[in-house]
C-alpha positions in Angstrom: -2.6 -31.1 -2.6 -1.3 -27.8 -2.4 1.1 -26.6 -5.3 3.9 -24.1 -6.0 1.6 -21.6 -7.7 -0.8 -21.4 -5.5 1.7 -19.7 -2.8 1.6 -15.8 -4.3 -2.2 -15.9 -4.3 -2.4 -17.6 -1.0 -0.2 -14.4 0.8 -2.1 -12.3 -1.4 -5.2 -13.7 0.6 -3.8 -13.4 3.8 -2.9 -10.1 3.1 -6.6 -9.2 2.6 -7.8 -11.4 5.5 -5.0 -9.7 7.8 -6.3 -5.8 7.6 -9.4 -6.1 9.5 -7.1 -7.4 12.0 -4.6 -4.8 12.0 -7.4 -2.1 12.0 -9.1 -3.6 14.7 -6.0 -3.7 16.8 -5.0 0.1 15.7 -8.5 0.4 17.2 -7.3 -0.4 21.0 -5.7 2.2 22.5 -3.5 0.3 24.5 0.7 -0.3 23.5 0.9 -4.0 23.2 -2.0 -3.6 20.1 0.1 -0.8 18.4 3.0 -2.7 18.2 0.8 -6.3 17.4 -0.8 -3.7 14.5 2.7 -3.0 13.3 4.0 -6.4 13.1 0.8 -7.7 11.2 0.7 -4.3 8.6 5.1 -5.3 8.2 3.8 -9.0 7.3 1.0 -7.8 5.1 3.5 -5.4 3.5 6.1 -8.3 2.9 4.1 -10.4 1.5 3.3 -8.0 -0.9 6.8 -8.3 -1.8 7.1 -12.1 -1.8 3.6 -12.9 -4.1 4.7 -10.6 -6.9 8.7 -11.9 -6.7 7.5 -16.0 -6.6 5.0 -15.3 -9.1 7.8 -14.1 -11.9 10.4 -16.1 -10.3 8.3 -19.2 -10.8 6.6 -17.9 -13.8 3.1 -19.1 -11.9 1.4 -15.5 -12.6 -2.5 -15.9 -12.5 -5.5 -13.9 -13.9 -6.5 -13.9 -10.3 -3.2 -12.8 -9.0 -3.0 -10.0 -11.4 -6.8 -9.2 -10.6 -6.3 -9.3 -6.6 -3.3 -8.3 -5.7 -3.6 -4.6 -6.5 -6.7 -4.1 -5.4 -5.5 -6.4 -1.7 -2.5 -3.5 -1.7 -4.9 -0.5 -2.0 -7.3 -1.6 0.5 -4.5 -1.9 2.7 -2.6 1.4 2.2 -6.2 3.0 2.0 -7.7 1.2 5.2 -4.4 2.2 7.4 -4.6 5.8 5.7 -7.7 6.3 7.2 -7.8 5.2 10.8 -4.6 7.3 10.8 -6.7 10.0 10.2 -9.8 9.0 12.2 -7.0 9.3 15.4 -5.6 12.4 14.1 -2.0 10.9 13.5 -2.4 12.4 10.2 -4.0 16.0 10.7 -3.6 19.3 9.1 -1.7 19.6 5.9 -0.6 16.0 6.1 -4.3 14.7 4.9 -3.7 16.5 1.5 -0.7 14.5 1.0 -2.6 11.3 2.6 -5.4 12.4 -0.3 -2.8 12.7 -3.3 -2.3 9.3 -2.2 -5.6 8.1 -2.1 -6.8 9.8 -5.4 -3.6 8.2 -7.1 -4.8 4.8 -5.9 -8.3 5.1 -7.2 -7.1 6.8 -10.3 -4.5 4.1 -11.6 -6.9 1.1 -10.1 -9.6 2.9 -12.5 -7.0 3.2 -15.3 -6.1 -0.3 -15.2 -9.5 -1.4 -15.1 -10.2 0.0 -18.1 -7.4 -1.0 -19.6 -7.8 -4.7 -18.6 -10.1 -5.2 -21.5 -7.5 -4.5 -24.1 -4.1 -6.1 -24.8 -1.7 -3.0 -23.6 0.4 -3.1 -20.9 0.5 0.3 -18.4 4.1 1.0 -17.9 5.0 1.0 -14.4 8.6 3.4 -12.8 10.9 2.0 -10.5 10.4 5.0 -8.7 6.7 4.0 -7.9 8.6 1.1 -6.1 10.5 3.4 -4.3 7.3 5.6 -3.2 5.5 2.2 -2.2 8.4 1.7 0.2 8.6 4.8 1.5 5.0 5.4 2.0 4.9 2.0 3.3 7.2 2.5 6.2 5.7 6.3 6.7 2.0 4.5 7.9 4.2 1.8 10.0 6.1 5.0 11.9 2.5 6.7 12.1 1.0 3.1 13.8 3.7 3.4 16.4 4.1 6.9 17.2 2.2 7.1 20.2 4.4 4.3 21.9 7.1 6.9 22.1 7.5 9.8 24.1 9.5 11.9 21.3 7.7 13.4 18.5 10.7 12.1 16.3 8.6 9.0 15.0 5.2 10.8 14.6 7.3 13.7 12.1 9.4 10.6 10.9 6.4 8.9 9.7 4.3 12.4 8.2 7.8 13.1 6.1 7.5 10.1 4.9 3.9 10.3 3.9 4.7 13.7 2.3 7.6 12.6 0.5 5.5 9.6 -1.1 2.8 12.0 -1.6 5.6 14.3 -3.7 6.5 11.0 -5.9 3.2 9.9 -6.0 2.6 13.2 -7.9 6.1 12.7 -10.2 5.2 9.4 -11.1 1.3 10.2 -11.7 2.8 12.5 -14.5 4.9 10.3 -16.1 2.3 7.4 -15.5 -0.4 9.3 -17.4 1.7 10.7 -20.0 3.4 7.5 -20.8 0.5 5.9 -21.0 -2.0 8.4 -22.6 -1.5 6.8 -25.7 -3.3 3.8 -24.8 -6.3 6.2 -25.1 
């Protein structure tokens, strides 16, 4: 029988078992698979939302939640980062702020590795929320761009990225030096 608290790990599975999907179809070159890729990366990115919220909601937090679903939301942002450069929708500057954001990944998933073994807690900003967003709908503007004959969503979605990138950097700082006394 399946139960109430299995519902946020379940989404955070299907999140995992839905980017090879939307890689592959960022893959075609063809219109239809853009926007298919788009629709799949806004439902992996929802459900994001929706495992975390029913998992406090519902009190039903899990060791396996807590393990998976941050690493199941860096693969994604990571995975999509990186086709987008492979097609050159991120080129030039914009793959240093695609990198900040990539290093920041690896860095805080290391940090709270190593902290998993202990009893703290990592303080998290509500303005890493706000980047998450941001940068979130940034790589959905970048899946889409070339359905559009305006550069308008292609710049849209690089702003985007290098605004994140900026409170990526911000919230690194204060992440760090909140926390350096865990050390």
């Amino acid at each position: 029988m399946f139960k109430l608290k299995n519902i946020p790990n379940l989404l955070t599975l299907i999140r995992i078992l839905l980017i090879p999907v939307i890689i592959l179809f960022m893959e075609i070159d063809e219109e239809l698979y853009r926007w298919l890729s788009l629709c799949l990366y806004f439902i992996a990115c929802i459900s994001d939302f929706f495992d975390g919220y029913l998992a406090r909601k519902f009190e039903i937090e899990s060791n396996f939640g807590r393990f998976l679903d941050p690493i199941a939301d860096k693969i994604l942002i990571v995975s999509i980062i990186f086709i987008l450069i492979a097609q050159s929708k991120i080129n030039g500057l914009f793959v240093y702020a695609a990198l900040i954001i990539v290093i920041r990944e690896i860095l805080v998933s290391g940090l709270r590795d190593f902290f998993s073994h202990s009893s703290a807690n990592l303080l998290v900003t509500n303005l890493s929320k706000w980047k998450t967003l941001i940068q979130m709908f940034s790589l959905g503007f970048l899946i889409v761009s070339d359905n559009f004959e305006t550069i308008l969503i292609l710049y849209t979605g690089l702003v985007g990225l290098t605004v994140s990138s900026i409170i990526t950097i911000h919230t690194g700082y204060y992440y760090f030096k909140k926390n350096l006394k865990l050390f």
